[in-house]
C-alpha positions in Angstrom: -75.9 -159.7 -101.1 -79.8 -158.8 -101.2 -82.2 -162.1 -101.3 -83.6 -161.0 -104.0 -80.0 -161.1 -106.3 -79.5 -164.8 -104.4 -83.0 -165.8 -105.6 -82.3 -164.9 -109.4 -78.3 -166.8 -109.2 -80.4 -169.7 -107.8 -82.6 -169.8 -110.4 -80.0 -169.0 -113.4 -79.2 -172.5 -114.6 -76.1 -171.3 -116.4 -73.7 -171.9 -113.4 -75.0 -174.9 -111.7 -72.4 -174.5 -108.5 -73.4 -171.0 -107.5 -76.9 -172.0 -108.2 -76.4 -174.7 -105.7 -74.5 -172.5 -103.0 -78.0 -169.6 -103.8 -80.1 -172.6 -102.9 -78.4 -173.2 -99.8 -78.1 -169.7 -98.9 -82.0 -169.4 -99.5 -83.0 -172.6 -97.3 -80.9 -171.3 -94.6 -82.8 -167.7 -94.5 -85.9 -169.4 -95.1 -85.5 -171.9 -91.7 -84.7 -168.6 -90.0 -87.7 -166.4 -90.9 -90.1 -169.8 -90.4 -88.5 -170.0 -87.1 -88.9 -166.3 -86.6 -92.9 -166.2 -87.5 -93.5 -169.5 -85.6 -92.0 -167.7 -82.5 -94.6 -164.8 -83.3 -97.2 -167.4 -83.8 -96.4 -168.9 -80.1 -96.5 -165.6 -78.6 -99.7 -164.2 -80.1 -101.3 -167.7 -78.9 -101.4 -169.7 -81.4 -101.4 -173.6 -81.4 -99.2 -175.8 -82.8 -101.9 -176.9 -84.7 -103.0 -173.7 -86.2 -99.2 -173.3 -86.9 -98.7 -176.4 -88.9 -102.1 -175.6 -90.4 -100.3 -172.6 -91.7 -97.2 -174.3 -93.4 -99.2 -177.1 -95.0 -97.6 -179.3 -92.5 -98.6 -181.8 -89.8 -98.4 -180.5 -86.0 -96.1 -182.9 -85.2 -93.8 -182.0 -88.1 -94.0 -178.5 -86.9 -93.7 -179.2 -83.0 -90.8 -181.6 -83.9 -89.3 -178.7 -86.2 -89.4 -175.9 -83.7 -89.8 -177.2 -80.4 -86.3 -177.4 -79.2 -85.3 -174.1 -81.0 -87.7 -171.6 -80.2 -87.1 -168.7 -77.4 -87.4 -170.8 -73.8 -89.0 -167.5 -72.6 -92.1 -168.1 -75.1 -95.3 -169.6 -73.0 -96.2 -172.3 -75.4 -100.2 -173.5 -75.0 -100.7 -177.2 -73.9 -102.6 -179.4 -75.9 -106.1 -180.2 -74.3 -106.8 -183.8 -74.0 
């Protein structure tokens, strides 16, 4: 099923259980292209910082997000004290 049909059964009120089971489908694809671009972010040198800046978040909600599930490969930048 396309995200965009998912989107519209999650926002269709009429049947509140696949409404629900849309939402969940959307939040799960969302996680993955937020983990995707934060991966792209890391490699094109970007800080935490300017990452969480991004998502309207705090950088230690971000690093605590997508720390431990981003490629091990991906040279992330250290924090200058």
């Amino acid at each position: 099923m396309e995200s965009l049909d998912v989107a519209q059964i999650a926002a269709d009120t009429t049947d509140p259980r696949a409404g629900l089971r849309a939402v969940a489908s959307l939040r799960t694809l969302a996680d993955a292209l937020e983990l995707r671009q934060v991966e792209a972010a890391l490699r094109s040198g970007m800080s935490w910082q300017a990452i969480a800046d991004a998502l309207g978040v705090t950088r230690q909600a971000a690093h605590k997000k997508h720390a431990k599930r981003i490629d091990p490969t991906i040279a992330v930048p250290r924090r200058s004290s």
